[in-house]
C-alpha positions as CSV (number, residue, x, y, z in Angstrom):
1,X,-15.1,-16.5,-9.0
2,X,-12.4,-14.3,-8.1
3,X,-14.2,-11.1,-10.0
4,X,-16.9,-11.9,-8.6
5,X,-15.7,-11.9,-5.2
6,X,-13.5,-8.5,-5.9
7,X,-17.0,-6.8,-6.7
8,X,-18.4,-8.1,-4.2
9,X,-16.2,-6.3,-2.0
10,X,-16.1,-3.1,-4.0
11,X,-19.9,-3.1,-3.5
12,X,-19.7,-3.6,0.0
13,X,-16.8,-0.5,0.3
14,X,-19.6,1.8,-2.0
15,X,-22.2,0.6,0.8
16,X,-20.5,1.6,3.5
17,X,-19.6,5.1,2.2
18,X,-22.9,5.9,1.5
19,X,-24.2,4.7,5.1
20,X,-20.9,7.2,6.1
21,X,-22.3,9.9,3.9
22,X,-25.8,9.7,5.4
23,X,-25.0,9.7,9.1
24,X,-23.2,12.9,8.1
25,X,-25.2,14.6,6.2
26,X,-29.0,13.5,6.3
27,X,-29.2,11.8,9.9
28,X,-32.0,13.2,11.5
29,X,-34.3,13.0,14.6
30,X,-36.4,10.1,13.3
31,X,-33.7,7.8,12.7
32,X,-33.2,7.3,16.4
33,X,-36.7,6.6,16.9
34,X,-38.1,2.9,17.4
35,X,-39.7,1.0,14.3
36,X,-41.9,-1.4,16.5
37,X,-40.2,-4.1,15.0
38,X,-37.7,-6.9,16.6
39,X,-34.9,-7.5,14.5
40,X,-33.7,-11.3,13.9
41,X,-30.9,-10.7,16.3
42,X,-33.9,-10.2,18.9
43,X,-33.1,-6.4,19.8
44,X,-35.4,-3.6,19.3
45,X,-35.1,-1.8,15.3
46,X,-34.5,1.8,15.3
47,X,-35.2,3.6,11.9
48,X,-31.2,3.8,11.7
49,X,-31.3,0.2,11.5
50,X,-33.9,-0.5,8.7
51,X,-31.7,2.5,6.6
52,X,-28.5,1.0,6.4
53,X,-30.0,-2.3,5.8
54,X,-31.8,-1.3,3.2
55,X,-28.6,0.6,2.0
56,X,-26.6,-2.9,1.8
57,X,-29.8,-4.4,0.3
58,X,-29.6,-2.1,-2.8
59,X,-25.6,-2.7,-3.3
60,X,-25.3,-6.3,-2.5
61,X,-28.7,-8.2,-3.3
62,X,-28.1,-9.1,-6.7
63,X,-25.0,-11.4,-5.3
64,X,-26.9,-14.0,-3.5
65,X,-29.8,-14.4,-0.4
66,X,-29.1,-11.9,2.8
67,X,-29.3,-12.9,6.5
68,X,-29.5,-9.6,8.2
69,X,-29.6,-8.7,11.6
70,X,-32.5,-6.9,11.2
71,X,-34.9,-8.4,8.7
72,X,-33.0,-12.2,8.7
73,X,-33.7,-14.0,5.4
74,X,-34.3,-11.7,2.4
75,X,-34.3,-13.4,-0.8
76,X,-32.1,-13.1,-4.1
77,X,-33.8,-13.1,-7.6
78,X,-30.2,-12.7,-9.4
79,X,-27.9,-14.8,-7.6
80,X,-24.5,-13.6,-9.3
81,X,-22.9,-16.2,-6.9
82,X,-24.8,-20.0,-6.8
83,X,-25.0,-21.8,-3.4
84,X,-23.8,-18.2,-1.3
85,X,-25.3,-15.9,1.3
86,X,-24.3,-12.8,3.0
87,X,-24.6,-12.4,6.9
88,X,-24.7,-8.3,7.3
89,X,-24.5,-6.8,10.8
90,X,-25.9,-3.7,9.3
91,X,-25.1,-1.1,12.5
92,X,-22.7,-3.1,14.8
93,X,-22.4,-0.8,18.2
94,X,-26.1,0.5,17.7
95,X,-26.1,1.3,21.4
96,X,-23.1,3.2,20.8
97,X,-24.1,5.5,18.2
98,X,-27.5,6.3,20.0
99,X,-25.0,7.3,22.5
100,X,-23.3,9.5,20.5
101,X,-20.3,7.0,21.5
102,X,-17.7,7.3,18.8
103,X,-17.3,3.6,18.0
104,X,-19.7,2.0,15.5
105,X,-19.5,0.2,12.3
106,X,-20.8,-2.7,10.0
107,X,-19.9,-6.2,9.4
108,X,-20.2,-8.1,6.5
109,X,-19.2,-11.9,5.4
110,X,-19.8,-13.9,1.9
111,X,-20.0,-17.6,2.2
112,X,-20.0,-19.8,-0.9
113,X,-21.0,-23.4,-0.5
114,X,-21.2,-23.4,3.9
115,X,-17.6,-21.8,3.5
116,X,-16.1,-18.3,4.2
117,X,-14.7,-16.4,0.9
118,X,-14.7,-12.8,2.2
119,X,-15.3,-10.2,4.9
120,X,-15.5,-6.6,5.9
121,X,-15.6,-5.1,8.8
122,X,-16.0,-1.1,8.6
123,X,-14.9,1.2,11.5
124,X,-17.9,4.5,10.5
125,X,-15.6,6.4,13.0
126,X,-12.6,7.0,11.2
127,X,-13.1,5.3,7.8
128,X,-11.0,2.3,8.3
129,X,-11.5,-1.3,7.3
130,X,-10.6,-4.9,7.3
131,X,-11.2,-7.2,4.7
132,X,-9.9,-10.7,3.7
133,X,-10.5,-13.1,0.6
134,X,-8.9,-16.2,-0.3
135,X,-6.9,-14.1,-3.1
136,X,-6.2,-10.6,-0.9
137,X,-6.5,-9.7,2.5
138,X,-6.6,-5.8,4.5
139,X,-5.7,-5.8,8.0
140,X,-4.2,-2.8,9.7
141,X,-1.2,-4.1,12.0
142,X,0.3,-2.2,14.6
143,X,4.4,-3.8,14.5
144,X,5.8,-1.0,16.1
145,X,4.7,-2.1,19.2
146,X,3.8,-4.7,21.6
147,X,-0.4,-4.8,22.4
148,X,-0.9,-4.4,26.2
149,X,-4.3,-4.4,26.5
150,X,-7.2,-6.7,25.6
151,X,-11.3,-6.5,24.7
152,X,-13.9,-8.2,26.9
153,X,-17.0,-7.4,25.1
154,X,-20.1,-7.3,27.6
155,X,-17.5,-7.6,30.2
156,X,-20.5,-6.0,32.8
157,X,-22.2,-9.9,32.3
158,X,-19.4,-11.7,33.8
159,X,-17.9,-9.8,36.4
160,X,-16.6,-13.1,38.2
161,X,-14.4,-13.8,34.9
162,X,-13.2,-10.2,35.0
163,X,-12.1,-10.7,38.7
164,X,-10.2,-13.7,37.2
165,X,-8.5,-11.5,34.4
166,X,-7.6,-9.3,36.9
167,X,-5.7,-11.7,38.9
168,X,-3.7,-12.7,35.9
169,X,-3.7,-9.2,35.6
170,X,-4.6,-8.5,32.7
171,X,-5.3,-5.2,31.4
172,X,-8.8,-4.6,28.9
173,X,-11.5,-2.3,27.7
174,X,-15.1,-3.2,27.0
175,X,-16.6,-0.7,23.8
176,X,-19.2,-2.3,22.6
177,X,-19.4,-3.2,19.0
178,X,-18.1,-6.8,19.0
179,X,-17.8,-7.2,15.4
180,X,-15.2,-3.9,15.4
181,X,-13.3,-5.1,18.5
182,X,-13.1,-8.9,16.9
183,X,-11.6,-7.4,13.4
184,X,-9.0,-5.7,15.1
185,X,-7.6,-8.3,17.5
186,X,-4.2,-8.4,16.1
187,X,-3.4,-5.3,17.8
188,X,-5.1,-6.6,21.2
189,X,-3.5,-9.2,23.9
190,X,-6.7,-10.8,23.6
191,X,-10.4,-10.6,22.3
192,X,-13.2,-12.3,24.6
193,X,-16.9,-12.4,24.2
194,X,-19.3,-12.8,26.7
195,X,-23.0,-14.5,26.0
196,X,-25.0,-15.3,23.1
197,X,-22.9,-16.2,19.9
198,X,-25.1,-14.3,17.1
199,X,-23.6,-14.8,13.6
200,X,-24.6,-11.1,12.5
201,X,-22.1,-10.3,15.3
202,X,-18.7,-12.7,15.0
203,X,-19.0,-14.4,11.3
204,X,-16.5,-11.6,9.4
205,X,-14.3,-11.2,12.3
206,X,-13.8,-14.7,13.2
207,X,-12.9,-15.2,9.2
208,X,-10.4,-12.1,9.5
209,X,-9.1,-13.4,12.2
210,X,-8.6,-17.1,11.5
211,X,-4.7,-16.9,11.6
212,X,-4.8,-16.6,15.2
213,X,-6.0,-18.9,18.0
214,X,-9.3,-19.2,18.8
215,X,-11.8,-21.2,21.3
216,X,-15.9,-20.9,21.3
217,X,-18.1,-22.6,24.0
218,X,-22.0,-22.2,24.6
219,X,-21.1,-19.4,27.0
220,X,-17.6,-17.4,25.4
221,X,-15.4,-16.5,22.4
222,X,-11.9,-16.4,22.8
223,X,-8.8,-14.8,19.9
224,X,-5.7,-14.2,20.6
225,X,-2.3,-14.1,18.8
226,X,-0.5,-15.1,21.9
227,X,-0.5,-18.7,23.3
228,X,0.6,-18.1,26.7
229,X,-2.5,-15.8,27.2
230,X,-4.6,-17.9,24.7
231,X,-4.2,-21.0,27.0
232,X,-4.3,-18.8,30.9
233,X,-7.7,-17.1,29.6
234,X,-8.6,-20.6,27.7
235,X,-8.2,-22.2,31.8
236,X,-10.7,-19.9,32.9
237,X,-13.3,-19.8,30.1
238,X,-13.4,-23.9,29.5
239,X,-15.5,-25.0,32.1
240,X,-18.6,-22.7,31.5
């Protein structure tokens, strides 16, 4: 299994560089346009989308069944790896790179029998990842110095909990791409998620970052590394 799992990520990696390659090379007017289709995440499908789905499709199908953002369900015929499926976020900040916002990646997780074996989550910015497997794990640390800052993804939802944060005061940013900000909270105070829980969005980074605490209602995700902030955020989250 643990092969299988290595070229699983190593597929994943060659996906990602050739979704990289395209949007610097080949990107073109079209691929901002709408595809009349709703994705299974329930947001509008631009061509971009459909393109690097169908880019993971080509390097990862023949592993085991796909739940994509985009298309949801898309069968296996090969399945490498019995009783698995991959969850694939296959643009994660889409509203961002419409924007021409530079902070957009992917997100991918592997579970084998209902439990997570790997993730990636890769930053199309500046060609960094984060992975993690039961037999090796990449996550880029900052230990030179303390984080004083946080991430309050769709902060603009919930500006009566960002009124609360302030009081606590709190500093945080709000980027947009939660599966980016999620992967790299070991370097933040805190990562908070306002709204709808969508697997496509929190799957790999809640796997990558499972050594620090977390807390999920209907209504928020909350990581952190730090308890005393973990428990005064964890106060005001609770009793949505």
């Amino acid at each position: 299994m643990e092969t299988l799992i290595q070229l699983f990520i190593k597929k994943t990696l060659l996906a990602n560089k050739k979704i990289k390659s395209y949007i610097q090379n080949k990107l073109n007017k079209s691929d901002f346009e709408d595809s009349n289709l709703i994705g299974a995440g329930g947001d509008k499908t631009k061509q971009i989308d459909i393109i690097t789905e169908n880019i993971f499709i080509h390097y990862l199908i023949d592993f085991c069944d796909i739940i994509s953002e985009e298309s949801g369900l898309i069968r296996s015929k090969k399945q490498l790896i019995s009783n698995a499926q991959i969850i694939i976020d296959p643009l994660d900040g889409s509203d961002n790179f419409l924007a021409s916002l530079p902070y957009y990646g992917t997100s991918v997780s592997l579970h084998i029998d209902n439990l997570p074996m790997a993730a990636i989550v890769y930053n199309l910015i500046n060609n960094t990842y984060y992975y993690k497997t039961p037999y090796k794990t990449n996550l880029i640390k900052n230990n030179f110095l303390e984080p004083n800052i946080g991430i309050f993804e769709r902060a603009y939802t919930r500006p009566d909990i960002v009124i609360k944060l302030q009081q606590l005061k709190l500093k945080f940013r709000s980027p947009g791409a939660t599966a980016l900000s999620l992967a790299n909270t070991h370097n933040y105070t805190f990562f908070l998620l306002a709204g709808k829980m969508r697997e496509y969005d929190i799957d790999a980074g809640l796997y990558l970052t499972n050594d620090l605490y977390q807390y999920q209602n209907e209504h928020f995700l909350l990581v952190s590394k730090n308890i005393k902030t973990f428990e005064n955020i964890k106060e005001i989250i609770k009793g949505y």
